[in-house]
N, C-alpha and C positions, 0 to 999 in steps of 0.2 A: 363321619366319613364323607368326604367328597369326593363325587364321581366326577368322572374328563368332561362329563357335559352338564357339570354344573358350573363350570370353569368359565368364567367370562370374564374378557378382555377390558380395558380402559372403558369402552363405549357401550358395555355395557353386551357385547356378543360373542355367541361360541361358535364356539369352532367348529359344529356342523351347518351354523348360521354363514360362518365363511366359505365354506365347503360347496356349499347349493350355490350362494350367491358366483364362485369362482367357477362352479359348472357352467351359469347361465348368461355370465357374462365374460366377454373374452376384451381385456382393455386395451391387451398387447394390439388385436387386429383395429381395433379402434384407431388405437395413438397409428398405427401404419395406413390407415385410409386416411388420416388426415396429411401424412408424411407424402403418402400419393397425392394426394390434391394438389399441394407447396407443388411440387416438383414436376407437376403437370400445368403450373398455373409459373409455374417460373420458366418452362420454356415457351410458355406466352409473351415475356415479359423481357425474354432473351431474343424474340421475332424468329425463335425457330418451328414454331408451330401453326398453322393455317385453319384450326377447325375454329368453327364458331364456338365462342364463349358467351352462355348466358346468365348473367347476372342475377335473373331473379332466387334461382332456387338456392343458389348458394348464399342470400343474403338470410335464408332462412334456417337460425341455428338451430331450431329443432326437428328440421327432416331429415337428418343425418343418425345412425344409430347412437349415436353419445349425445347428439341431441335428446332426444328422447328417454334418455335413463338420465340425465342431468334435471329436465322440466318434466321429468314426471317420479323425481324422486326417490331413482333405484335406491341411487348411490350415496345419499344424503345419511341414512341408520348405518350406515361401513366408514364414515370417515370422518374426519374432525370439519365441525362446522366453518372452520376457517378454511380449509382444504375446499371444501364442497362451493365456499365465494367463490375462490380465488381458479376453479376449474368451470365453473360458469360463466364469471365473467371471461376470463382468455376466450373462452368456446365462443360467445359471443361477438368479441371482438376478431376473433378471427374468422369469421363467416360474415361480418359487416367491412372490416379490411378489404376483403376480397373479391367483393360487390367494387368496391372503391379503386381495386387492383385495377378491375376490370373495364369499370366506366373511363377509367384514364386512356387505359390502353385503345377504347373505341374512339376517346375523342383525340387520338393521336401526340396522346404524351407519355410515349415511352419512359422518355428521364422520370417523370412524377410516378408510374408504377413502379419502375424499380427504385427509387426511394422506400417507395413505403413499403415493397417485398422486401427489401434487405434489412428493411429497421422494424418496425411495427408489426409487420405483418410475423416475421420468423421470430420475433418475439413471444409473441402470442401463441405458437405453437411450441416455443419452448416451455412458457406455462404450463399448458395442457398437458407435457409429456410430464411435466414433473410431479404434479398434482395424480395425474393416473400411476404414475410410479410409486408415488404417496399411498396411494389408496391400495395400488395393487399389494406393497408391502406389507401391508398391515394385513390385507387379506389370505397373504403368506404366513402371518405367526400364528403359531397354536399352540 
């Protein structure tokens, strides 16, 4: 006889293994701070915004909470090792983008920020939405 929590998925985890992991991390609010970011860093890049923007902290992908569960390997036993690249790298590149958004827009080249916000940059965060949607799904089946 097999019991519900002998039952393990492709990767090899159950479903009270999803269950905790789905309590302790929230990907939805993840993927939405990074969605704030874009769109606080795009009314920079629009000249509608006045506050100081600094470069450093955001050049660093792992101070941010999905930093952190990325380079410290929440997420890596939940999803397919291809998945787990290809959400590091986007994460990365788009915390070093926006370092780059931002040194442009200081040294007063609008046109070259919004180049790389409209292409590279929102690329990159489409990535990461799709990889945490990735991840989050799987962490929905039971």
């Amino acid at each position: 006889m097999v019991l519900l929590t002998d039952v393990k998925d492709f990767l090899g985890i159950d479903r009270y293994q999803k269950h905790d992991l789905r309590n302790r991390l929230n990907l939805v609010a993840a993927a939405e701070a990074h969605i704030l970011w874009k769109t606080r860093l795009g009314h920079h890049v629009q000249g509608n915004m006045r506050e100081s923007l600094e470069s450093a902290p955001l050049g660093q992908d792992g101070i941010c909470q999905l930093g952190s569960w990325i380079n410290g390997s929440v997420l890596e036993p939940f999803c397919e090792p291809e998945v787990h690249r290809q959400l590091s790298e986007a994460h990365r590149q788009f915390h070093q983008l926006g370092v780059l958004i931002i040194e442009r827009l200081k040294g007063g080249d609008r046109g070259g920020a919004a180049a790389i916000f409209g292409n590279e940059y929102s690329q990159s965060l489409r990535r990461i939405i799709q990889a945490l949607a990735e991840i989050n799904k799987h962490l929905q089946e039971e």
